[in-house]
C-alpha positions in Angstrom: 100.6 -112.6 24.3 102.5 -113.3 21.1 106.0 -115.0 21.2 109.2 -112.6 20.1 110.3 -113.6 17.5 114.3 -113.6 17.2 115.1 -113.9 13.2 117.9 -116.2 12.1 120.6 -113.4 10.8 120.1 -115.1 7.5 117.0 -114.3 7.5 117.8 -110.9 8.8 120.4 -110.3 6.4 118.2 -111.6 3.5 114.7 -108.6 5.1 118.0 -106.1 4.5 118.0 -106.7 0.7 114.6 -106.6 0.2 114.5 -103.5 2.2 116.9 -101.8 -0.2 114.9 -103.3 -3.5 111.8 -101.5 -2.2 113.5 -98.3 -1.3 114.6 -98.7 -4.7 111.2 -98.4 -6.0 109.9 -96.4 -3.5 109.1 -93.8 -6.6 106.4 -96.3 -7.9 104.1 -95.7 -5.3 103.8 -98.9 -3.2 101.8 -102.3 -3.4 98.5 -101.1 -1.2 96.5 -100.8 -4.9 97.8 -103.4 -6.9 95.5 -106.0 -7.5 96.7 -109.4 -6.4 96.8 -110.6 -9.6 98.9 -108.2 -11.2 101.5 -109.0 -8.2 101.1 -113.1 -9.5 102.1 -112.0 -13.1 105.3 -110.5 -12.2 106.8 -113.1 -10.3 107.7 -115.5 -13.5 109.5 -112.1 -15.2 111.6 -111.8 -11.7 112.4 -115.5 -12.0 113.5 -114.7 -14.8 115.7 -112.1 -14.2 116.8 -114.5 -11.1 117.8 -116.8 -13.8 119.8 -114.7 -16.3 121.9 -113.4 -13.3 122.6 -117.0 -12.5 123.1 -118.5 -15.4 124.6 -115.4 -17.8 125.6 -112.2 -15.6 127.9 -114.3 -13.3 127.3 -111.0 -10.6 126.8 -112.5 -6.7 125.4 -108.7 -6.4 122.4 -108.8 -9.2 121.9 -113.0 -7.9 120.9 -111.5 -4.3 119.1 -108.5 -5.8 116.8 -110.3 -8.0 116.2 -113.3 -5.2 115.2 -110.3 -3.2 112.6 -109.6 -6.2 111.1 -112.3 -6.3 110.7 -112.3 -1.9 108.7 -108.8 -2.3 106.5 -109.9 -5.1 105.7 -113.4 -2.9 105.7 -110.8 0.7 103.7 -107.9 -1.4 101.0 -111.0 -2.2 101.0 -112.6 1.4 100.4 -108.7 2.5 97.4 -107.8 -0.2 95.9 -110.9 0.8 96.4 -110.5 4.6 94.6 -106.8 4.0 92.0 -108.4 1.9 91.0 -110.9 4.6 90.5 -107.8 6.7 88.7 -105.8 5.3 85.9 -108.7 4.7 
């Protein structure tokens, strides 16, 4: 039998965001198809959005929104690779 696993309310908290940024884009259909190296090719444009909001938009709101980017691109590639490993 597998452990529970309690999350850390940060970590909580942070699933919450990332949540909302895929409802956001719920439209586009989902990550099931995408091959994993189209996933790998968005992550340095997110980081770079991550970066302008730091660094230009001064916004704590678009900071947490775009961090939460970047964790779906990295979850959305730990998933297609978790379903790849499967179907082999």
């Amino acid at each position: 039998m597998k452990e529970e696993i309690k999350l850390r309310p940060e970590v909580q908290w942070f699933a919450e965001q990332m949540e909302l940024k895929l409802r956001e884009n719920d439209h586009k259909g989902g990550w099931a198809d995408c091959l994993i190296e189209h996933l790998l090719r968005q992550v340095p444009r997110e980081y770079r959005e991550l970066l302008k909001a730091l660094l230009w938009d001064d916004l704590p709101d678009e900071v947490i929104r775009e961090a939460a980017d970047i964790a779906n691109y990295a979850m959305m590639i730990a998933d297609r690779h978790r379903n790849w490993e499967k179907e082999e």
